[in-house]
C-alpha positions, -999 to +999 in steps of 0.1 A: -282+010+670-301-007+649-297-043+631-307-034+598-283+000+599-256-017+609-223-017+586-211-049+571-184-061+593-181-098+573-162-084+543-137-073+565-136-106+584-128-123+553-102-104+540-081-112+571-084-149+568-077-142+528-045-122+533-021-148+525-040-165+495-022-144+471-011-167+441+003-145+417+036-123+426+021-098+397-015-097+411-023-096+449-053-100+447-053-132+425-067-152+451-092-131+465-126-139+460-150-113+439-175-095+458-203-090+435-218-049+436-258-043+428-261-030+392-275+009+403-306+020+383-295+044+361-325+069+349-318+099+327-337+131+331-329+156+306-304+151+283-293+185+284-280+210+258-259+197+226-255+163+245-223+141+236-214+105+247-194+107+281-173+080+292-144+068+313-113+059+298-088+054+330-054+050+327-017+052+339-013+054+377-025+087+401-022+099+437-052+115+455-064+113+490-104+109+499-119+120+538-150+102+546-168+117+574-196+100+593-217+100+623-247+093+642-271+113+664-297+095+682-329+103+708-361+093+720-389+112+716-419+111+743-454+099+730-472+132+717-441+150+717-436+170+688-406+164+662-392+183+630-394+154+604-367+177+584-332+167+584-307+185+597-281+204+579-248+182+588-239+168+624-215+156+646-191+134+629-154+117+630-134+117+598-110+096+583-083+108+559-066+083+535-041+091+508-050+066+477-028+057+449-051+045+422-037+025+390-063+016+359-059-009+331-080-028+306-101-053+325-085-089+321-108-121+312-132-123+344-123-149+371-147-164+389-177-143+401-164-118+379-178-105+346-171-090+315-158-046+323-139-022+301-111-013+335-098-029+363-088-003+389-063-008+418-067+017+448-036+009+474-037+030+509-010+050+520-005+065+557-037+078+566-050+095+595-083+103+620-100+129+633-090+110+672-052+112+673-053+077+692-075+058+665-057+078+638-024+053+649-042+021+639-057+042+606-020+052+600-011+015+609-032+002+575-011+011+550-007-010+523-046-022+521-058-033+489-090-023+470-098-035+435-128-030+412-140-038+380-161-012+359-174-005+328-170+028+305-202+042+321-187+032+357-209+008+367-187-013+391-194-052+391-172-065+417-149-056+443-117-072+459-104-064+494-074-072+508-058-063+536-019-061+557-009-094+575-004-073+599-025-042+603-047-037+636-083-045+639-095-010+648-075+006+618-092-021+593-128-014+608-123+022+597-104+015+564-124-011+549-162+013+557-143+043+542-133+026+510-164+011+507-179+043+507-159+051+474-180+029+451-212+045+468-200+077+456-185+068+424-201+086+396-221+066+372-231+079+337-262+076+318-262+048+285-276+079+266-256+110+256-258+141+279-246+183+277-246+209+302-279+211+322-285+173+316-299+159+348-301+117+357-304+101+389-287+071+397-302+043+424-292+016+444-284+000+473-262+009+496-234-012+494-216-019+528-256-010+545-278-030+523-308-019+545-309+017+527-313+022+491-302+055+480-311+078+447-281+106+438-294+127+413-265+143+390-265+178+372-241+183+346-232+223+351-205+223+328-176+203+307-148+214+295-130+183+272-132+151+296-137+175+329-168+175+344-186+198+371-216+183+387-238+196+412-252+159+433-280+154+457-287+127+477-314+109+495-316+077+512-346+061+526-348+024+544-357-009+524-379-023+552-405-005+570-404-022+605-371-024+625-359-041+657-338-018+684-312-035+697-296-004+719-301-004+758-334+014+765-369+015+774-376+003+734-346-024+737-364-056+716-394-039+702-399-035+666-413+000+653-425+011+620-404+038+604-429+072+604-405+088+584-373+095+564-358+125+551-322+135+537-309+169+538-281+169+509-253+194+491-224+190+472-204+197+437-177+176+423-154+176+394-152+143+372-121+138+349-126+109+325-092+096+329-097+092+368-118+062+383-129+089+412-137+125+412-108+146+414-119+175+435-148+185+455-174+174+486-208+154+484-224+159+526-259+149+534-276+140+565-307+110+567-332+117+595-352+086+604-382+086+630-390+049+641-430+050+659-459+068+660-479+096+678-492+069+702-459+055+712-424+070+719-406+076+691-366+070+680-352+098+654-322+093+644-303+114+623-274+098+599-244+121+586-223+115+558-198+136+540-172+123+512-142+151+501-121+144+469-090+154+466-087+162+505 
């Protein structure tokens, strides 16, 4: 793999050593420090037909289940040797299945690193499962983590707590804490300006959990019926820096090549209720190909697959 692609392992690292700072009885997350989220770039498009102010308004407490897919396909290709810039259409990937139970309130006064938001939302994860039988026992084995964010009516999140079991195993918590992470990528942020069906706004930012890709989902509202929303989304992502170092055994192992070029293949639909912190139904998959070199040199494509299912 590569250095810059690699997922951030030192969140996860943390909320070990944090497990037992818990000071309130009421709050498990009291002593957890904040995790500060990058503010997205919100642009709007097209405002759309008879456009009306949308915003969230959480509440009360709600069961769902999320599967996060992911997976990465990687070659070399010979000097001179052609290669479809084009992502792919999907790829091989493992998936991990966990069952959240979500509970919103009105944000209380910020701590520290914290700021001013309209809801605090409290994800805790239930029994969950894998795609491999044998790594879906140390998924199933993490029940009981703890995720919480704080967001404003447009769902902007500003910073995220993580806290996981005394006394869940390492390999279950190295897919748990990536997955959830995943949520705020995918969470659905909303324009400042009012929007109706048709209305079209792209929303940009880094990656949180790879902070070496920035990525731009752009949003169509299809339709809204009261506070439920259909959207249509596509995504691309494309590398912050231009030169990377491989790291993988290989004839390239330690050299530094130029990314050539970056493409993301993208589909999905989801449906937004206003009184849920995450879409309720519905699938957002795209896959990232990356080609590291040039004509005169061999070249590394590398194709990147993610898919995120509401309501799975």
């Amino acid at each position: 793999m590569f250095r810059t692609l690699r997922s951030i392992t030192a969140a996860a690292t943390l909320t070990l050593a944090l497990t037992a700072c818990s000071s309130a009885e009421d709050d498990p997350v009291a002593g957890v420090p904040a995790f500060p989220i990058d503010a997205p770039s919100v642009t709007l498009v097209n405002p759309g037909e008879n456009p009306e102010e949308v915003r969230y308004s959480p509440d009360a407490e709600w069961d769902t289940a999320v599967a996060v897919s992911a997976g990465v396909d990687q070659h070399v290709a010979a000097p001179g040797e052609a290669e479809v810039a084009d992502a792919p259409a999907g790829g091989n990937v493992n998936k991990t299945t966990l069952p959240l139970t979500a509970t919103a309130a009105e944000a209380p006064a910020p701590g520290d690193g914290e700021e001013d938001a309209d809801s605090r939302i409290d994800f805790v994860v239930g029994s969950g499962k894998h795609s491999d039988l044998d790594i879906g026992q140390d998924v199933a084995a993490s029940e009981g983590f703890h995720m919480s964010w704080r967001a404003d009516d447009t769902g902007r999140i500003s910073t995220l707590k993580l806290l996981a079991p005394a006394d869940a195993p390492q390999r279950g918590l190295q897919l748990v804490e990536p997955t959830l992470i995943t949520l705020i990528n995918n969470s659905v942020v909303f324009p400042d300006e009012p929007i109706g069906p048709g209305a079209t706004w792209t929303v940009e930012s880094r990656v949180a959990g790879d902070t070496s890709m920035t990525r731009t989902t752009t949003y169509t509202l299809l339709s809204r019926e009261g506070d439920t929303l259909t959207l249509d989304t596509k995504v691309e992502e494309r590398p912050q820096n231009n030169t990377l170092t491989i790291d993988s055994p290989g004839e390239l192992e330690g050299e530094s090549v130029q990314v050539d070029s970056s493409r993301t293949t993208s589909e999905g639909q989801i449906v937004v209720d206003l009184h849920r912190p995450l879409p309720v139904s519905g699938q957002t998959a795209w896959t990232t190909r990356l080609i590291y070199g040039g004509d005169d040199k061999a070249r590394v494509v590398q194709d990147i697959t993610r898919a995120v299912q509401f309501g799975a």
